[in-house]
C-alpha positions as CSV (number, residue, x, y, z in Angstrom):
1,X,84.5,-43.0,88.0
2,X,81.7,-40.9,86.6
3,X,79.8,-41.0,83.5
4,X,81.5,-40.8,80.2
5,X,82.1,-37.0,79.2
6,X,81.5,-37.4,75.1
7,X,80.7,-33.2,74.3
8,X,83.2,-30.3,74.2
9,X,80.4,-28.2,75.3
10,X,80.4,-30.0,78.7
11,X,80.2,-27.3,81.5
12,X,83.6,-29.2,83.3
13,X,85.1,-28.9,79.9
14,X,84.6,-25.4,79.1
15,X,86.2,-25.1,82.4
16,X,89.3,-26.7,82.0
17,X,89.4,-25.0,78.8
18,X,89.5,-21.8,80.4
19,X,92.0,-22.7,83.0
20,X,94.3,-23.7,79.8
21,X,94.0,-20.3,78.6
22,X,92.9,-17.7,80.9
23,X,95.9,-16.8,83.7
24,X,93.2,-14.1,85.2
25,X,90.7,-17.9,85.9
26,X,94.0,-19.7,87.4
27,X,94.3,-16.8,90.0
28,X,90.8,-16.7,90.4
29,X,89.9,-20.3,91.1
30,X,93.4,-21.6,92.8
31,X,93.7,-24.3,90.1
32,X,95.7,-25.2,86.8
33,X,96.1,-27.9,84.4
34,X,98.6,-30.3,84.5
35,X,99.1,-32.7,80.9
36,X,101.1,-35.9,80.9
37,X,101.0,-39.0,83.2
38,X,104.6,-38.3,83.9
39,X,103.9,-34.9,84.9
40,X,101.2,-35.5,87.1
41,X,103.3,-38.4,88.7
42,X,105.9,-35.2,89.5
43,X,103.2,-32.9,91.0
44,X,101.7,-35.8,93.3
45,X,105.2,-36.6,94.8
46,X,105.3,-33.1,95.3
47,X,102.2,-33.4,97.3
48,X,100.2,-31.4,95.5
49,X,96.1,-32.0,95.6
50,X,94.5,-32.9,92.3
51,X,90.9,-31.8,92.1
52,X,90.1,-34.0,89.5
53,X,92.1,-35.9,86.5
54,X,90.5,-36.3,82.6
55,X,91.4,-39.6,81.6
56,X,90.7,-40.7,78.0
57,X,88.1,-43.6,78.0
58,X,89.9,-47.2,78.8
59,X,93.0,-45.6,80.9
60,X,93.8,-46.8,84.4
61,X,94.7,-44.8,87.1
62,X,95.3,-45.0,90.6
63,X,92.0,-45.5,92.5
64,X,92.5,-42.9,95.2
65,X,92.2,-40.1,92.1
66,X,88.9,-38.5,91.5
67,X,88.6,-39.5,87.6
68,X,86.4,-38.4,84.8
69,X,86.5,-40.7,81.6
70,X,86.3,-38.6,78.3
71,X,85.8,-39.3,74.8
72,X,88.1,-39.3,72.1
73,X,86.9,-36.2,70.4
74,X,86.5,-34.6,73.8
75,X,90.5,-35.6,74.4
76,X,91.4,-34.0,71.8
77,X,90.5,-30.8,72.5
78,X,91.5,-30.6,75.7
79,X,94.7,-32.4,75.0
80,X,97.6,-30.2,73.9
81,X,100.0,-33.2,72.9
82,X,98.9,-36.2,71.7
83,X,101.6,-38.0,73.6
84,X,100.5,-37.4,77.3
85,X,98.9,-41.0,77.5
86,X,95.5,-39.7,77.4
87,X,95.9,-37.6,81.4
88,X,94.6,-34.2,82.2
89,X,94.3,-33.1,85.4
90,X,92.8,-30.3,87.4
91,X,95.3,-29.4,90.4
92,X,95.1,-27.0,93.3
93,X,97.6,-24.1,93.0
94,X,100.1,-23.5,96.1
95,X,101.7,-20.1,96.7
96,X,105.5,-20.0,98.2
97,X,107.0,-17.5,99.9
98,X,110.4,-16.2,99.9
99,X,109.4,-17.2,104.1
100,X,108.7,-20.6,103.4
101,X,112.0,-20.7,101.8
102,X,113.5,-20.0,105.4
103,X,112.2,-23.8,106.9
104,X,112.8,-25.7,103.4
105,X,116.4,-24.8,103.4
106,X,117.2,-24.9,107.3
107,X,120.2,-28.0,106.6
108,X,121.5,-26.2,103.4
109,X,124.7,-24.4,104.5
110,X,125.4,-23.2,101.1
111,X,122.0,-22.7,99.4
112,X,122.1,-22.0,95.3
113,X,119.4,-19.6,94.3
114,X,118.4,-19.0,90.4
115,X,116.6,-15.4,90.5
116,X,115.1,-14.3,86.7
117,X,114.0,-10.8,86.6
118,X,110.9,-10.3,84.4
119,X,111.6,-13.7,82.5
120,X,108.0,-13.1,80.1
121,X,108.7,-16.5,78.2
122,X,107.4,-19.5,80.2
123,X,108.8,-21.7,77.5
124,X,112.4,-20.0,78.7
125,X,111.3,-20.0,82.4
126,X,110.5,-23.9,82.3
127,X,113.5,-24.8,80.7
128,X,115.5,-22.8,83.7
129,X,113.4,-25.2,86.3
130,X,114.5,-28.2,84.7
131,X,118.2,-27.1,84.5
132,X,117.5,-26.2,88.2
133,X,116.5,-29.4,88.8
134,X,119.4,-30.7,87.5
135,X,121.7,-29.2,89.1
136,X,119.7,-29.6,92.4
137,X,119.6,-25.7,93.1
138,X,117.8,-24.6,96.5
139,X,114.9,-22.6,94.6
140,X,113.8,-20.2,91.4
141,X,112.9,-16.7,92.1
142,X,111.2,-15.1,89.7
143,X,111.1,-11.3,90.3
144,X,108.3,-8.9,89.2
145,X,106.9,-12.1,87.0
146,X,105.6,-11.9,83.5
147,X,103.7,-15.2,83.4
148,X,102.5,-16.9,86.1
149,X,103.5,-20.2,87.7
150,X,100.8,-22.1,86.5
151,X,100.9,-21.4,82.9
152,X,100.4,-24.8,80.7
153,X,103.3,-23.8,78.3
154,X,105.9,-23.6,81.8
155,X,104.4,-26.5,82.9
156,X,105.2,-28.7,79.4
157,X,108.6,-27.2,79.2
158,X,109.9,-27.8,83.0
159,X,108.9,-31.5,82.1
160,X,107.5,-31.4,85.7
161,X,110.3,-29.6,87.5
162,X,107.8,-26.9,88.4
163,X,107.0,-29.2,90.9
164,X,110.4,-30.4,92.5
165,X,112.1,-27.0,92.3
166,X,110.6,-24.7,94.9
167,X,109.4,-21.5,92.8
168,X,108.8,-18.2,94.5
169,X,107.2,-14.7,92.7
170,X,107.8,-11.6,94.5
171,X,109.6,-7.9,94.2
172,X,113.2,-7.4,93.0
173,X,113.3,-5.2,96.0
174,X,111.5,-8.0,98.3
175,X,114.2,-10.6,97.2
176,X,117.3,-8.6,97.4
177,X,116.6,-7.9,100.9
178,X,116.3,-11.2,101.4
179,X,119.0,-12.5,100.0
180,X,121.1,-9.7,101.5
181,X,120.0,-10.5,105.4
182,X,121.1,-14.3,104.7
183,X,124.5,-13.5,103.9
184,X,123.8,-14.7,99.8
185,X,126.2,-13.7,97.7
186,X,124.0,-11.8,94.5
187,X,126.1,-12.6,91.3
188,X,124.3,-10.7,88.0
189,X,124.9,-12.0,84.9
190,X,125.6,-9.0,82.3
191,X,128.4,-7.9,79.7
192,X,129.3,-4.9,81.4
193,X,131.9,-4.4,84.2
194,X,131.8,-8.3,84.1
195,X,134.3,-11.3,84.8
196,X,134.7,-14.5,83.2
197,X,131.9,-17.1,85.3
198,X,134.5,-19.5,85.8
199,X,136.5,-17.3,87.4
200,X,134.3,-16.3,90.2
201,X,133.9,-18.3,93.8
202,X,130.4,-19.9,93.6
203,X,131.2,-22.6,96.6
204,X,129.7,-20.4,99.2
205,X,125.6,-19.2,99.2
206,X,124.9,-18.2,96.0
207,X,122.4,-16.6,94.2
208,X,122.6,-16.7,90.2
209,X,120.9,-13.7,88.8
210,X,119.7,-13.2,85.0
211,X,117.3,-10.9,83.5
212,X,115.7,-10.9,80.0
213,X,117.3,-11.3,76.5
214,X,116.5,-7.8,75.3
215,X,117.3,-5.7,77.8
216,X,119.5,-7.5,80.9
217,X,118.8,-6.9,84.6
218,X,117.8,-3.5,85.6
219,X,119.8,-1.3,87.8
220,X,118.6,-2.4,91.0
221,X,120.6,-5.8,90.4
222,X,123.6,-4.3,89.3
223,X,124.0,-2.3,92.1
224,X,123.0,-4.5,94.6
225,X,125.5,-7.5,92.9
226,X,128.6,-8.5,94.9
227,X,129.7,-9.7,91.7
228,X,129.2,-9.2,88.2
229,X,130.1,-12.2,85.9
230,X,129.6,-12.9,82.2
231,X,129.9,-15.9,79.4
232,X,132.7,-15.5,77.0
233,X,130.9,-14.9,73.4
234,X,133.2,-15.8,70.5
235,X,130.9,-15.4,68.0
236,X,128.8,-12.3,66.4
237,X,126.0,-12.2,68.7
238,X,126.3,-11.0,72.3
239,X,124.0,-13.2,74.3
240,X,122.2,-16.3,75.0
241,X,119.1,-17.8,75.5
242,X,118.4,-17.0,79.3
243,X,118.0,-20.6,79.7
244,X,121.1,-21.7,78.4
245,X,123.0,-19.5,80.2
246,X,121.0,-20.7,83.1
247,X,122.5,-23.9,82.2
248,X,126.2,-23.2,82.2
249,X,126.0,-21.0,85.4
250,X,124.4,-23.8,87.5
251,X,127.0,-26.3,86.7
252,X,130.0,-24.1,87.3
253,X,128.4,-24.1,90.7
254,X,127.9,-28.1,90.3
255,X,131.5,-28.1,89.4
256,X,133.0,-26.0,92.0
257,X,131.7,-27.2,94.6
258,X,132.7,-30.9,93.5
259,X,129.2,-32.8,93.2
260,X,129.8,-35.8,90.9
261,X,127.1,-38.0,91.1
Protein backbone atom coordinates (compact mmCIF):
# COMPACT_ATOMS: atom_id res chain seq x y z
CA UNK A 1 0.00 0.00 0.00
CA UNK A 2 1.41 3.41 -0.50
CA UNK A 3 1.92 6.31 1.68
CA UNK A 4 -0.98 7.86 3.40
CA UNK A 5 -2.73 10.52 1.03
CA UNK A 6 -3.73 13.30 3.99
CA UNK A 7 -4.23 16.65 1.27
CA UNK A 8 -7.18 17.31 -1.09
CA UNK A 9 -4.64 19.07 -3.19
CA UNK A 10 -2.88 15.71 -3.92
CA UNK A 11 -2.22 15.58 -7.73
CA UNK A 12 -4.12 11.62 -7.68
CA UNK A 13 -6.89 13.39 -5.94
CA UNK A 14 -7.55 16.33 -8.13
CA UNK A 15 -7.67 13.60 -10.53
CA UNK A 16 -10.27 11.42 -9.32
CA UNK A 17 -12.04 14.61 -8.65
CA UNK A 18 -12.15 15.35 -12.15
CA UNK A 19 -13.14 11.99 -13.33
CA UNK A 20 -16.20 12.47 -10.74
CA UNK A 21 -17.22 15.48 -12.60
CA UNK A 22 -15.91 15.90 -16.01
CA UNK A 23 -17.60 13.22 -18.64
CA UNK A 24 -15.22 14.97 -21.47
CA UNK A 25 -11.84 13.43 -18.67
CA UNK A 26 -13.83 9.86 -18.51
CA UNK A 27 -13.69 9.67 -22.42
CA UNK A 28 -10.46 11.09 -22.44
CA UNK A 29 -8.60 8.85 -20.00
CA UNK A 30 -10.68 5.45 -20.40
CA UNK A 31 -11.46 5.49 -16.65
CA UNK A 32 -14.35 6.28 -14.06
CA UNK A 33 -15.09 6.18 -10.51
CA UNK A 34 -16.77 3.56 -8.91
CA UNK A 35 -18.10 4.30 -4.81
CA UNK A 36 -19.14 1.46 -2.54
CA UNK A 37 -17.51 -1.86 -1.56
CA UNK A 38 -20.63 -3.45 -2.88
CA UNK A 39 -20.32 -1.88 -6.09
CA UNK A 40 -16.92 -2.50 -6.70
CA UNK A 41 -17.49 -6.16 -5.66
CA UNK A 42 -20.20 -6.01 -8.93
CA UNK A 43 -17.66 -4.45 -11.35
CA UNK A 44 -14.77 -7.03 -10.36
CA UNK A 45 -17.09 -10.08 -11.02
CA UNK A 46 -17.80 -8.40 -14.07
CA UNK A 47 -14.19 -8.52 -14.81
CA UNK A 48 -13.56 -5.25 -15.10
CA UNK A 49 -9.73 -3.81 -14.30
CA UNK A 50 -9.35 -1.44 -11.40
CA UNK A 51 -6.50 0.98 -11.82
CA UNK A 52 -6.42 1.79 -8.43
CA UNK A 53 -8.94 1.81 -5.21
CA UNK A 54 -8.94 4.86 -2.32
CA UNK A 55 -9.44 3.17 0.71
CA UNK A 56 -10.08 5.27 3.88
CA UNK A 57 -7.12 4.67 6.43
CA UNK A 58 -7.55 1.26 8.50
CA UNK A 59 -9.85 -0.55 5.70
CA UNK A 60 -8.92 -3.97 4.37
CA UNK A 61 -9.03 -5.06 1.09
CA UNK A 62 -8.15 -7.82 -1.00
CA UNK A 63 -4.38 -7.90 -1.48
CA UNK A 64 -4.30 -8.42 -5.22
CA UNK A 65 -5.84 -4.52 -5.51
CA UNK A 66 -3.54 -1.65 -6.04
CA UNK A 67 -4.62 0.46 -2.76
CA UNK A 68 -3.99 3.99 -1.71
CA UNK A 69 -4.85 4.76 2.07
CA UNK A 70 -6.49 8.28 2.54
CA UNK A 71 -7.27 10.45 5.30
CA UNK A 72 -10.40 11.20 6.68
CA UNK A 73 -10.64 14.70 5.50
CA UNK A 74 -9.35 13.53 2.22
CA UNK A 75 -12.39 10.77 2.25
CA UNK A 76 -14.55 13.06 2.49
CA UNK A 77 -14.20 14.90 -0.37
CA UNK A 78 -13.92 12.43 -2.61
CA UNK A 79 -16.66 10.44 -1.02
CA UNK A 80 -20.08 11.13 -2.31
CA UNK A 81 -22.05 8.96 0.47
CA UNK A 82 -20.87 8.53 3.62
CA UNK A 83 -22.11 4.97 3.60
CA UNK A 84 -19.73 3.32 0.87
CA UNK A 85 -17.44 1.78 3.71
CA UNK A 86 -14.73 4.12 3.11
CA UNK A 87 -13.92 2.46 -1.07
CA UNK A 88 -13.26 4.54 -4.11
CA UNK A 89 -11.98 3.16 -6.89
CA UNK A 90 -10.40 4.17 -10.26
CA UNK A 91 -11.64 1.59 -13.01
CA UNK A 92 -10.86 1.13 -16.64
CA UNK A 93 -13.83 1.95 -18.96
CA UNK A 94 -14.96 -0.91 -21.60
CA UNK A 95 -16.83 -0.01 -24.77
CA UNK A 96 -19.61 -2.68 -26.07
CA UNK A 97 -20.83 -3.05 -29.24
CA UNK A 98 -24.15 -3.77 -30.51
CA UNK A 99 -21.41 -6.71 -32.28
CA UNK A 100 -20.31 -8.00 -29.14
CA UNK A 101 -23.84 -8.40 -28.35
CA UNK A 102 -23.86 -11.14 -31.26
CA UNK A 103 -21.33 -13.79 -29.22
CA UNK A 104 -22.86 -12.79 -25.53
CA UNK A 105 -26.25 -13.91 -26.52
CA UNK A 106 -25.31 -16.92 -28.96
CA UNK A 107 -27.60 -19.62 -26.41
CA UNK A 108 -30.49 -17.02 -25.99
CA UNK A 109 -33.25 -18.15 -28.31
CA UNK A 110 -35.51 -15.40 -27.17
CA UNK A 111 -33.23 -12.53 -26.19
CA UNK A 112 -35.16 -9.37 -24.17
CA UNK A 113 -33.66 -6.09 -25.21
CA UNK A 114 -34.48 -2.58 -23.15
CA UNK A 115 -33.60 0.25 -25.79
CA UNK A 116 -34.08 4.06 -24.24
CA UNK A 117 -33.85 6.68 -26.76
CA UNK A 118 -32.13 9.88 -25.46
CA UNK A 119 -32.76 8.90 -21.74
CA UNK A 120 -30.61 12.40 -20.41
CA UNK A 121 -31.30 11.35 -16.57
CA UNK A 122 -28.70 8.86 -15.38
CA UNK A 123 -30.52 8.73 -12.08
CA UNK A 124 -33.55 7.29 -14.52
CA UNK A 125 -31.14 5.33 -16.69
CA UNK A 126 -29.62 3.44 -13.53
CA UNK A 127 -32.70 2.65 -12.13
CA UNK A 128 -33.78 0.90 -15.78
CA UNK A 129 -30.29 -1.34 -15.30
CA UNK A 130 -31.31 -2.50 -12.15
CA UNK A 131 -34.92 -3.43 -13.13
CA UNK A 132 -32.94 -5.01 -16.15
CA UNK A 133 -31.11 -6.85 -13.91
CA UNK A 134 -33.99 -8.03 -12.34
CA UNK A 135 -35.70 -9.30 -14.69
CA UNK A 136 -32.53 -10.87 -16.29
CA UNK A 137 -32.97 -8.96 -19.70
CA UNK A 138 -30.28 -9.80 -22.51
CA UNK A 139 -28.89 -6.02 -22.71
CA UNK A 140 -29.73 -2.00 -22.40
CA UNK A 141 -29.42 0.07 -25.50
CA UNK A 142 -29.21 3.34 -25.08
CA UNK A 143 -29.69 5.30 -28.39
CA UNK A 144 -28.19 8.64 -29.38
CA UNK A 145 -27.13 8.82 -25.39
CA UNK A 146 -27.42 11.94 -23.25
CA UNK A 147 -24.99 10.88 -20.44
CA UNK A 148 -22.51 8.62 -20.65
CA UNK A 149 -22.03 5.16 -19.18
CA UNK A 150 -19.74 5.99 -16.77
CA UNK A 151 -21.42 8.83 -15.06
CA UNK A 152 -21.07 8.53 -11.00
CA UNK A 153 -24.87 9.39 -10.55
CA UNK A 154 -25.78 6.01 -13.04
CA UNK A 155 -23.41 4.21 -11.39
CA UNK A 156 -24.98 4.87 -7.56
CA UNK A 157 -28.45 4.49 -8.92
CA UNK A 158 -27.93 0.90 -10.92
CA UNK A 159 -26.64 -0.22 -7.36
CA UNK A 160 -23.96 -1.91 -9.62
CA UNK A 161 -26.15 -3.31 -12.39
CA UNK A 162 -24.10 -1.22 -14.78
CA UNK A 163 -21.88 -3.85 -14.49
CA UNK A 164 -24.03 -7.19 -14.86
CA UNK A 165 -26.39 -5.83 -17.52
CA UNK A 166 -24.49 -5.49 -20.85
CA UNK A 167 -24.92 -1.67 -21.92
CA UNK A 168 -24.49 -0.65 -25.46
CA UNK A 169 -24.54 3.39 -26.86
CA UNK A 170 -25.05 3.70 -30.47
CA UNK A 171 -27.52 5.32 -33.30
CA UNK A 172 -31.32 4.83 -33.35
CA UNK A 173 -30.72 4.05 -36.91
CA UNK A 174 -27.56 1.68 -36.02
CA UNK A 175 -29.83 -0.32 -33.54
CA UNK A 176 -32.95 -0.66 -35.49
CA UNK A 177 -31.13 -2.27 -38.16
CA UNK A 178 -29.93 -4.45 -35.88
CA UNK A 179 -32.59 -5.51 -34.20
CA UNK A 180 -34.49 -5.83 -37.53
CA UNK A 181 -31.82 -8.39 -39.25
CA UNK A 182 -32.17 -10.62 -35.95
CA UNK A 183 -35.71 -11.23 -36.38
CA UNK A 184 -36.44 -8.83 -32.82
CA UNK A 185 -39.65 -7.92 -32.47
CA UNK A 186 -39.42 -3.65 -31.80
CA UNK A 187 -42.35 -2.89 -29.32
CA UNK A 188 -42.47 1.25 -28.58
CA UNK A 189 -43.99 2.32 -25.76
CA UNK A 190 -46.27 5.50 -26.55
CA UNK A 191 -50.07 6.62 -26.04
CA UNK A 192 -50.83 6.86 -29.47
CA UNK A 193 -52.20 4.12 -31.84
CA UNK A 194 -51.30 1.92 -28.67
CA UNK A 195 -52.56 -1.44 -27.04
CA UNK A 196 -52.83 -2.43 -23.55
CA UNK A 197 -48.92 -4.15 -22.66
CA UNK A 198 -50.59 -7.07 -21.28
CA UNK A 199 -52.14 -7.70 -24.25
CA UNK A 200 -49.28 -8.00 -26.52
CA UNK A 201 -47.04 -11.40 -27.15
CA UNK A 202 -43.66 -10.70 -25.49
CA UNK A 203 -42.59 -14.69 -25.35
CA UNK A 204 -40.71 -14.44 -28.54
CA UNK A 205 -37.28 -11.92 -29.11
CA UNK A 206 -38.19 -8.85 -27.82
CA UNK A 207 -37.05 -5.50 -27.73
CA UNK A 208 -38.84 -3.05 -25.20
CA UNK A 209 -38.48 0.49 -26.51
CA UNK A 210 -39.07 3.85 -24.37
CA UNK A 211 -38.03 7.30 -24.98
CA UNK A 212 -37.98 10.34 -22.70
CA UNK A 213 -40.74 11.73 -20.33
CA UNK A 214 -41.23 14.97 -22.28
CA UNK A 215 -41.48 14.12 -25.50
CA UNK A 216 -41.77 10.04 -26.25
CA UNK A 217 -39.85 8.20 -28.94
CA UNK A 218 -39.23 10.00 -32.15
CA UNK A 219 -40.68 8.93 -35.37
CA UNK A 220 -38.07 6.65 -36.49
CA UNK A 221 -39.28 4.17 -33.61
CA UNK A 222 -42.81 4.46 -34.30
CA UNK A 223 -42.42 3.57 -37.69
CA UNK A 224 -40.09 1.02 -37.44
CA UNK A 225 -42.34 -0.71 -34.28
CA UNK A 226 -44.03 -4.05 -35.03
CA UNK A 227 -46.08 -3.09 -32.24
CA UNK A 228 -47.09 -0.19 -30.32
CA UNK A 229 -48.21 -0.83 -26.69
CA UNK A 230 -49.07 1.46 -23.72
CA UNK A 231 -49.82 1.37 -19.72
CA UNK A 232 -53.29 1.99 -18.77
CA UNK A 233 -53.27 5.63 -16.87
CA UNK A 234 -56.35 5.98 -14.58
CA UNK A 235 -55.34 8.94 -13.13
CA UNK A 236 -54.76 12.78 -14.27
CA UNK A 237 -51.43 12.52 -15.54
CA UNK A 238 -50.48 10.73 -18.78
CA UNK A 239 -47.23 9.08 -18.12
CA UNK A 240 -44.59 7.61 -15.92
CA UNK A 241 -41.35 7.82 -14.86
CA UNK A 242 -39.37 6.02 -17.73
CA UNK A 243 -38.02 3.81 -15.20
CA UNK A 244 -41.13 2.61 -13.75
CA UNK A 245 -42.54 1.84 -16.85
CA UNK A 246 -39.35 0.04 -17.51
CA UNK A 247 -40.35 -1.86 -14.54
CA UNK A 248 -43.77 -3.08 -15.43
CA UNK A 249 -42.82 -3.84 -19.19
CA UNK A 250 -39.92 -6.23 -18.15
CA UNK A 251 -42.03 -8.32 -15.98
CA UNK A 252 -44.97 -8.72 -18.28
CA UNK A 253 -42.14 -10.34 -20.32
CA UNK A 254 -40.96 -12.22 -16.90
CA UNK A 255 -44.56 -13.17 -16.60
CA UNK A 256 -45.34 -14.37 -19.98
CA UNK A 257 -42.81 -16.30 -20.59
CA UNK A 258 -43.38 -18.19 -17.15
CA UNK A 259 -39.98 -17.53 -15.15
CA UNK A 260 -40.74 -17.97 -11.38
CA UNK A 261 -37.77 -18.27 -9.59
Amino acid sequence: MADLITSTQNPKIKHLLTLQQKSSERRKSGLFVVEGRRELEHCLTAGYEVACVFALEGVQLPVNLPVQAVSQNVYERIAYRGSTEGVVAVVRARTLTLGDLNSLHLESATPLYVVLESVEKPGNLGAVLRSADAAAADAVIVCDPLTDLYNPNLIRASIGAVFSVPVVACTSEDCIAWLKERGIRILTAQLQDSELYYDTDMQGPTAIVMGTEATGLTEKWRQAADAHIRIPMLGQLDSLNVSVSAAILLFEAVRQRGCNT
